[in-house]
C-alpha positions in Angstrom: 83.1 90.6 115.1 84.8 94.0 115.2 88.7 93.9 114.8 91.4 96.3 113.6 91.8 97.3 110.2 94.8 95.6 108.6 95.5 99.3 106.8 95.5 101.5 110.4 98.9 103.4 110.6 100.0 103.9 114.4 102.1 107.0 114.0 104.2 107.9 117.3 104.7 111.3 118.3 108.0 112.5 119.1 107.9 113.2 123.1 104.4 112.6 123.9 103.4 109.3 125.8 100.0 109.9 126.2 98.6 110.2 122.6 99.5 108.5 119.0 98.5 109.6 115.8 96.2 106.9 113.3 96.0 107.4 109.6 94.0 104.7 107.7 95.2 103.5 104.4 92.5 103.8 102.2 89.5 105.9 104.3 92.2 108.8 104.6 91.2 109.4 107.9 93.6 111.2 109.9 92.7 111.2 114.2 94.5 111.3 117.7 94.0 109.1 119.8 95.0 108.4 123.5 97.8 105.7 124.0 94.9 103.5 125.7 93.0 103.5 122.6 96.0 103.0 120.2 96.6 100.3 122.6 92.8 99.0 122.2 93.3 98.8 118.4 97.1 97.3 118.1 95.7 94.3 120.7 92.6 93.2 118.3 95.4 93.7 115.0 94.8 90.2 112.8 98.6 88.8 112.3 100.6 88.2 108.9 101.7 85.0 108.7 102.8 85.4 104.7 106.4 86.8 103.8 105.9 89.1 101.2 107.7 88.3 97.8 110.1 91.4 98.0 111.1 92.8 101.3 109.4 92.9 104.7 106.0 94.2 106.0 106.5 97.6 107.8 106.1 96.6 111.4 103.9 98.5 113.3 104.4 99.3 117.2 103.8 96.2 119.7 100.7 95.9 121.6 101.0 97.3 125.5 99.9 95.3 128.1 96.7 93.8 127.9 95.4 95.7 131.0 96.5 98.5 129.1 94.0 97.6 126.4 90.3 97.3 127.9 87.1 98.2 127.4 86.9 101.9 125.2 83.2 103.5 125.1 80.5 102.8 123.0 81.3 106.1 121.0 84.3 105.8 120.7 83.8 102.2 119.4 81.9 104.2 116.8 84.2 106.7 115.8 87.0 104.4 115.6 84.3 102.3 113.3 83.5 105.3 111.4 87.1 106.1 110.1 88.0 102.9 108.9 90.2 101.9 111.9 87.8 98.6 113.3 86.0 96.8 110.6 83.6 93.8 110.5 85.6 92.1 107.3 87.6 89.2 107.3 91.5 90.3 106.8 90.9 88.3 103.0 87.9 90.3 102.6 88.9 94.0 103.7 92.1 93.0 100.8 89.6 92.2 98.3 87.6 95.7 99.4 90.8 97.8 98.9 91.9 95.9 95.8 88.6 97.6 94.1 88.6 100.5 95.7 91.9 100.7 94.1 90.6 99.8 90.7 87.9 102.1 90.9 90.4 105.5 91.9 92.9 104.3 88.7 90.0 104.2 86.5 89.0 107.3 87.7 92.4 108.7 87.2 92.9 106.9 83.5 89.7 109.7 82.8 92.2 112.8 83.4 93.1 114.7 80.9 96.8 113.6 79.2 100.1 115.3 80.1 102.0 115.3 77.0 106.2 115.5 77.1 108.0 116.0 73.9 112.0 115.2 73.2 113.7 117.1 70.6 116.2 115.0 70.9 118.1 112.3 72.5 121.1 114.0 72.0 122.9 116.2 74.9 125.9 118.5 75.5 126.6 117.5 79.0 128.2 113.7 80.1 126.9 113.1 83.6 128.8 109.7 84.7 125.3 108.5 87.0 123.2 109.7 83.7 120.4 106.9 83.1 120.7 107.3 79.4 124.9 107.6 79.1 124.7 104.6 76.9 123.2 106.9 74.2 125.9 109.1 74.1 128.7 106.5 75.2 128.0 103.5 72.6 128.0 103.7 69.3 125.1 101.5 68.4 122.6 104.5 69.8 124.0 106.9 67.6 121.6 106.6 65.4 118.9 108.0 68.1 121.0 111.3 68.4 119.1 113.4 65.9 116.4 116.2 65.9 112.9 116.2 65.7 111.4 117.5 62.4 108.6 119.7 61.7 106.8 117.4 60.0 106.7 115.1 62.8 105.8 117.8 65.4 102.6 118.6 63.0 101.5 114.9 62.9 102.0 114.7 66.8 100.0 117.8 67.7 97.3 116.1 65.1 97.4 113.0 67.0 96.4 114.4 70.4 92.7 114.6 69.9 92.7 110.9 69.4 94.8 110.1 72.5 92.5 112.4 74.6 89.3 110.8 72.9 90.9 107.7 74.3 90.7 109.1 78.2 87.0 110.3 77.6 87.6 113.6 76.8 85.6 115.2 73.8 87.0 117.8 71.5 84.7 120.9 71.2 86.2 123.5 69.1 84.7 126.2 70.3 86.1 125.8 73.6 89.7 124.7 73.3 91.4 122.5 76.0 94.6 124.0 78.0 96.9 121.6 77.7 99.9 120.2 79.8 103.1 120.1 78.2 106.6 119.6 78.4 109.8 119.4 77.0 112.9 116.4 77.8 115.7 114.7 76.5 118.2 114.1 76.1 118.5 118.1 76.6 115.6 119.6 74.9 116.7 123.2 75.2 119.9 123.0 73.2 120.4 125.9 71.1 120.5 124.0 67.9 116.9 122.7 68.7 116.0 126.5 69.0 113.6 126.0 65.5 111.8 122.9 66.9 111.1 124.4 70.4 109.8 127.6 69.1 107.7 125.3 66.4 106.7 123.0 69.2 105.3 125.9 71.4 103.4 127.5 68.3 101.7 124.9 67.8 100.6 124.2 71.4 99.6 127.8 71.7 97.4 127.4 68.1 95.8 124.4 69.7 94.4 126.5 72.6 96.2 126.9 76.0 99.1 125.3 77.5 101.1 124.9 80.2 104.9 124.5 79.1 107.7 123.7 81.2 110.9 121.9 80.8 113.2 119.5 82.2 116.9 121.2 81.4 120.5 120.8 82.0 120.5 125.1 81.8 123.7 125.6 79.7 121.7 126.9 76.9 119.2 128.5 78.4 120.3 132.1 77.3 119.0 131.1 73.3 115.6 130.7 74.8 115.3 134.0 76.4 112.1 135.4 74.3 110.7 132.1 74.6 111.3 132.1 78.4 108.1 133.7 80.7 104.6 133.9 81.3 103.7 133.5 77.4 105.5 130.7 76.8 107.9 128.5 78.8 106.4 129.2 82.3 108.3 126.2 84.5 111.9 124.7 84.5 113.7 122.0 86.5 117.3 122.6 86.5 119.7 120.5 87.7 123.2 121.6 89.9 125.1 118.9 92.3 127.1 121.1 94.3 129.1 124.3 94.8 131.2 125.5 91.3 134.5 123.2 91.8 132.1 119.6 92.9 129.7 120.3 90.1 132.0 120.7 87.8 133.9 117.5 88.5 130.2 115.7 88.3 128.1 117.6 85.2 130.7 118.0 82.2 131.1 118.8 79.4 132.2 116.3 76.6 135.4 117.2 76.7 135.8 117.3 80.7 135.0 120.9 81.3 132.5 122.2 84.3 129.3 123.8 83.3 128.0 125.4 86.7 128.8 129.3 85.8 127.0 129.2 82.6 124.1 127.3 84.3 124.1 129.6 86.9 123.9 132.6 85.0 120.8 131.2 83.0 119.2 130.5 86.3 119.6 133.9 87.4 118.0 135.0 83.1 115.2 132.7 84.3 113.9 134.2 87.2 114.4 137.5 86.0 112.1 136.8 83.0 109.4 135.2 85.7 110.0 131.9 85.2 109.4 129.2 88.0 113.0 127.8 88.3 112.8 124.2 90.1 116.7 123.5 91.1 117.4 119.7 91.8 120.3 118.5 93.6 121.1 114.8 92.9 122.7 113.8 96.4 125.0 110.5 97.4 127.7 110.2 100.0 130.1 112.4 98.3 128.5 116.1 98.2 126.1 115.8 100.8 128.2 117.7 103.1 128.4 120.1 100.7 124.6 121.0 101.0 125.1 124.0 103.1 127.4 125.6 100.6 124.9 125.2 98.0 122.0 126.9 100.1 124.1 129.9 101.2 125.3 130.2 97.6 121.5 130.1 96.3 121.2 133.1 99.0 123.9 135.0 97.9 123.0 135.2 94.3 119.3 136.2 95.5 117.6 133.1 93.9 115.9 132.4 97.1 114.0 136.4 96.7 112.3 135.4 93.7 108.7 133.7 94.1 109.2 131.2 91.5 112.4 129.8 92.9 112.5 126.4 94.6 115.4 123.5 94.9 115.1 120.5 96.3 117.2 117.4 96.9 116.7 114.0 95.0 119.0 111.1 95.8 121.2 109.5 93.2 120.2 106.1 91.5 122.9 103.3 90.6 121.5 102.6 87.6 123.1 103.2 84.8 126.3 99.9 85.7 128.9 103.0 86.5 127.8 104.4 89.5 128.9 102.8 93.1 126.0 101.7 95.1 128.1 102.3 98.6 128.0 106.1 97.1 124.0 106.3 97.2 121.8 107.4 99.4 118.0 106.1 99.8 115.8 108.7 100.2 114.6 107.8 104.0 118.9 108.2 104.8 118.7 111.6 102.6 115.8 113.0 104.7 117.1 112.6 107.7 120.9 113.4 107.1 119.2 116.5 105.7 116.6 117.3 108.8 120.0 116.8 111.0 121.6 119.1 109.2 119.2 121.6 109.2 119.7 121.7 113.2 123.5 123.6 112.5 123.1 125.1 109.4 119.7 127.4 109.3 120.4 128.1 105.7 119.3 124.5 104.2 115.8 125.3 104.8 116.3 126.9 101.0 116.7 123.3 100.4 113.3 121.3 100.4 114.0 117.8 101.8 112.8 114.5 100.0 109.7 114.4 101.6 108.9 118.1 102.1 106.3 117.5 99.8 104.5 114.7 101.9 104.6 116.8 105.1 103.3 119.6 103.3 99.9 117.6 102.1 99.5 116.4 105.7 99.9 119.8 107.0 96.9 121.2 104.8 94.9 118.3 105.9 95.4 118.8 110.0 94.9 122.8 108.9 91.7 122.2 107.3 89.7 118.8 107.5 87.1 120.1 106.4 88.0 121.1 103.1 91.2 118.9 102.4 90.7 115.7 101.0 93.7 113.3 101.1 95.4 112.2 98.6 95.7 108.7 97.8 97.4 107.3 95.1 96.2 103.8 93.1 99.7 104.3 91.2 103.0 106.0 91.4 103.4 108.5 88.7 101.9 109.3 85.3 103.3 107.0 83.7 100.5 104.3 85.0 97.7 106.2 84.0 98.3 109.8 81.2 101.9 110.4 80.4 102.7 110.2 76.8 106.1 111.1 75.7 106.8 111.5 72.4 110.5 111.2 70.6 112.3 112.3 67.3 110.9 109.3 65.6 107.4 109.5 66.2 107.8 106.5 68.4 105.1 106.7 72.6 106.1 106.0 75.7 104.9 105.7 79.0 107.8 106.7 81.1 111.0 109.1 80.2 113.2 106.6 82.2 112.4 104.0 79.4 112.4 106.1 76.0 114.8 104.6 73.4 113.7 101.4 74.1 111.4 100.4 71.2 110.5 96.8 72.9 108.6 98.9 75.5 107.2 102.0 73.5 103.1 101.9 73.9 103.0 103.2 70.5 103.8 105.4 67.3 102.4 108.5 65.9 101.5 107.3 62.1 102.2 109.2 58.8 98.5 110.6 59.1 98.1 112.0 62.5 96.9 109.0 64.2 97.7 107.0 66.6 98.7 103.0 66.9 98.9 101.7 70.2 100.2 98.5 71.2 98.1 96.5 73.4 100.4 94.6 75.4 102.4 97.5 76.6 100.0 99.9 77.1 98.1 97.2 79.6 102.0 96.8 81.1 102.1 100.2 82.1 98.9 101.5 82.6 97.8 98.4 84.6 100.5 98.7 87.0 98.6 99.4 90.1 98.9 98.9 94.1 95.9 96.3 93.2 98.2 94.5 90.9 100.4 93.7 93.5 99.7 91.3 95.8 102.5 92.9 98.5 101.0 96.4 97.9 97.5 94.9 98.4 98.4 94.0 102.0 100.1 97.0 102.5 98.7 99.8 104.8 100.6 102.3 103.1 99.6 101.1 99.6 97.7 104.0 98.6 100.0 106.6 99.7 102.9 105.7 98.0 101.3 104.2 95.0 103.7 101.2 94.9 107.1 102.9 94.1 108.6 103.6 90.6 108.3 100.1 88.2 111.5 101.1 87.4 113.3 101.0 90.3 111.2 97.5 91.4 112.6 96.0 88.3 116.2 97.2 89.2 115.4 96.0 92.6 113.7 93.0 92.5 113.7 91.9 88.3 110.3 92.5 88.1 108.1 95.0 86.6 105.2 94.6 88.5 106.9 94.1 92.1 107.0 97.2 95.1 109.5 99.8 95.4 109.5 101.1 99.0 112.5 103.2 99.6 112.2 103.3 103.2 108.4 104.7 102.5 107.2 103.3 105.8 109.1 105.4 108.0 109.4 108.3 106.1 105.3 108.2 105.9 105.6 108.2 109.6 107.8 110.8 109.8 106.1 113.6 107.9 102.8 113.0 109.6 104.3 113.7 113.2 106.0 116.7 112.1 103.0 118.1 110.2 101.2 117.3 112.9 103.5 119.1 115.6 103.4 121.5 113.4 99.9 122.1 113.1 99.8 122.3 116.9 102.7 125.0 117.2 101.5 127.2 114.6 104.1 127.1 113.0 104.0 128.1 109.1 105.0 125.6 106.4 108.1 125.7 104.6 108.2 126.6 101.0 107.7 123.8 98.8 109.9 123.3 95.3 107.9 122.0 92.3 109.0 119.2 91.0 109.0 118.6 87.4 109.1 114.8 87.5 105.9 114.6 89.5 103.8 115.9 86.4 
């Protein structure tokens, strides 16, 4: 007996009665439909009777009336059938259906090729009071973490990496070298003192074939990179400012409470002169978000927003580091639209991509061309479940940057001889984590694009790993597919989209 998916997405569309929008959660189909079938499909909808173990299930809009919901042609039936959206399984066995088909896109995606992330150090000029890794800096007992990577270690690294890709299927073939993604973190990476390392670091990358570099950087010391900087070497940088010159500088100091925003500015301004892409991220809570259209008509007025490889984008502040007050945060559903709102009186902050600028954007190309755009869905959230490796001073893996230091949850070490040791347990921790290994995110229509949230954040949340992170994902999924869809239907072109660094 035919009934309705348990992954269809009803998405409503904003002044428009007589049609609704479905996505399906793991076909990627993307349709609309009249309100009388949308109707059809929410009236034959199986119900959850389970509470999920963190949060609430998304609700979806209530049924009309049921003389609203009758009979819908035989090819219809079949369309609807085709796409994903009715389905002949039992609720328990369409979850065990997308619990493999999840399995079988993260093994697929364990196969890509690995994006490597190298700290110089853990040490850094700058004492950001919501910094994740302020403990570093701020106790004494981490002190011995704040040093430099050597040479020596670099060489044994770049040794290693054959191995690790060996390990995602990937064959080495001499005479055809691999390009290779990698980056640079901290810490701050690009301090000047680390000038030797860096320059050591990309020599080696470029004698191993090609490479795309990129760096996350606080900016300050940008200027001792400058012949490093361009299409030959450091193509890509995220660079971080949190307001116009007098709030930044009460936010991102110096160690000795002094502002940093003119130097950083002037580096930015180096950057995209020497062709660099030049991500700018604005971490956003209750205090500067009214300072947002200051930022964007300052980003004008220094011509940032003329160069092709400029972006900025806003990125909501965590609590998570014990100092910063949670009634000061923002999720990023509360960002979105506090920035979409704003938007309506100030022009200017469409300089400024919104959280989920990116989302709308893939929808967009997808409504543009069906055809040819395949959706993206997402077993897992970032690569840290499936090719990251990040490697610190000490020759010591890890998974995820939010976690190096930590050596209870490395994945591994680089040994003395080039290889590579990697430790079961926490490489199965992280690279297991999927929307199949959670039994909320296996019921969860929107499982496979989000990917489950950051493990991070869920263990902040909820005290466990392997739990969801939603962050308001529901709506916000909702959200961008009406307004790619309206504007796919006005013509209208899509806005400019900043790179984001993290999402490597």
């Amino acid at each position: 007996m035919l009934r309705t998916s348990s992954y269809t997405i009803f998405v409503k569309l904003p002044d428009n009665d007589r049609d609704v929008l479905l996505v399906h959660g793991y076909t990627g189909a993307y349709d609309r439909v009249s309100r009388g079938v949308a109707d059809f499909l929410r009236s034959r909808e199986a119900r959850r009777h389970a509470k999920p173990l963190y949060g609430d299930w998304s609700p979806e809009p209530a049924a009309a009336d049921t003389a609203a919901t009758g009979a819908v042609s035989d090819s219809t039936l079949d369309l609807l059938r085709e796409q994903g959206y009715l389905t002949e399984l039992t609720p328990e066995e369409e979850e065990t259906f997308f619990a493999h088909l999840a399995t079988k896109l993260h093994q697929r995606a364990l196969r890509q090729a690995p994006s490597y992330i190298f700290m110089p150090t853990y040490d850094c000029n700058l004492r950001c009071s919501y910094c994740y890794q302020d403990h570093m800096r701020s106790d004494c007992s981490f002190k011995h973490l704040l040093r430099s990577m050597h040479r020596p270690m670099i060489d044994r690294i770049f040794a290693a990496l054959p191995r690790i890709e060996e390990r995602h299927g990937l064959d080495s073939h001499p005479q055809s070298p691999r390009r290779r993604n990698i980056g640079l973190f901290g810490g701050e990476p690009l301090l000047a003192a680390n000038r030797p390392i860096v320059e050591h670091i990309l020599g080696k990358a470029f004698e191993m074939g090609e490479a795309d570099l990129w760096a996350v950087t606080n900016g300050t010391e940008l200027d001792a990179y400058r012949d490093l900087l361009g299409p030959a070497g450091i193509t890509r940088l995220q660079i971080t400012l949190d307001g116009p010159p007098r709030k930044h500088d009460a936010r991102r100091v110096y160690a000795d409470g002094s502002g940093s925003y003119e130097r950083i500015a002037r580096n930015i301004t180096l950057a995209l002169e020497l062709g660099v892409g030049v991500s700018i991220r604005l971490n956003i809570d209750r205090t500067n978000l009214t300072d947002l259209p200051m930022m964007a008509e300052e980003f004008v007025a220094r011509g940032w927003d003329r160069h092709p490889g400029f972006g900025a984008y806003t990125s909501p502040v965590r609590a998570g580091n014990g100092k910063t007050d949670v009634g000061t945060t923002l999720s990023s559903w509360e960002l979105d639209r506090a920035l979409t709102a704003m938007r309506e009186e100030h022009p200017s902050l469409r300089v400024l991509a919104r959280p989920d600028e990116g989302m709308r954007a893939k929808v967009r190309r997808i409504f543009d061309d069906p055809r040819n755009v395949l959706p993206s869905l997402r077993p897992s959230f970032c690569g840290a479940h499936d090719r990251m490796y990040i490697f610190d001073p000490f020759g010591d893996i890890y998974a995820c940057w939010e976690r190096t230091g930590d050596s209870d949850v490395r994945i591994g070490r680089v040994t003395p001889e080039g290889g590579v040791e990697l430790r079961d347990d926490q490489v199965h921790a992280w690279r297991d984590r999927t929307v199949a290994s959670n039994p909320v995110c296996r019921r969860c229509r929107f499982a496979l694009h989000c990917g489950g949230g950051c493990a991070i954040l869920a263990l902040g949340q909820n005290g466990a790993f392997n739990s969801n992170y939603c962050d308001g994902f529901a709506a916000r999924f909702r959200a961008s597919v009406a307004e790619a869809y309206l504007e796919h239907v006005s013509g209208a072109g899509p806005a400019a989209v900043a790179e984001r660094v993290c999402d490597l």
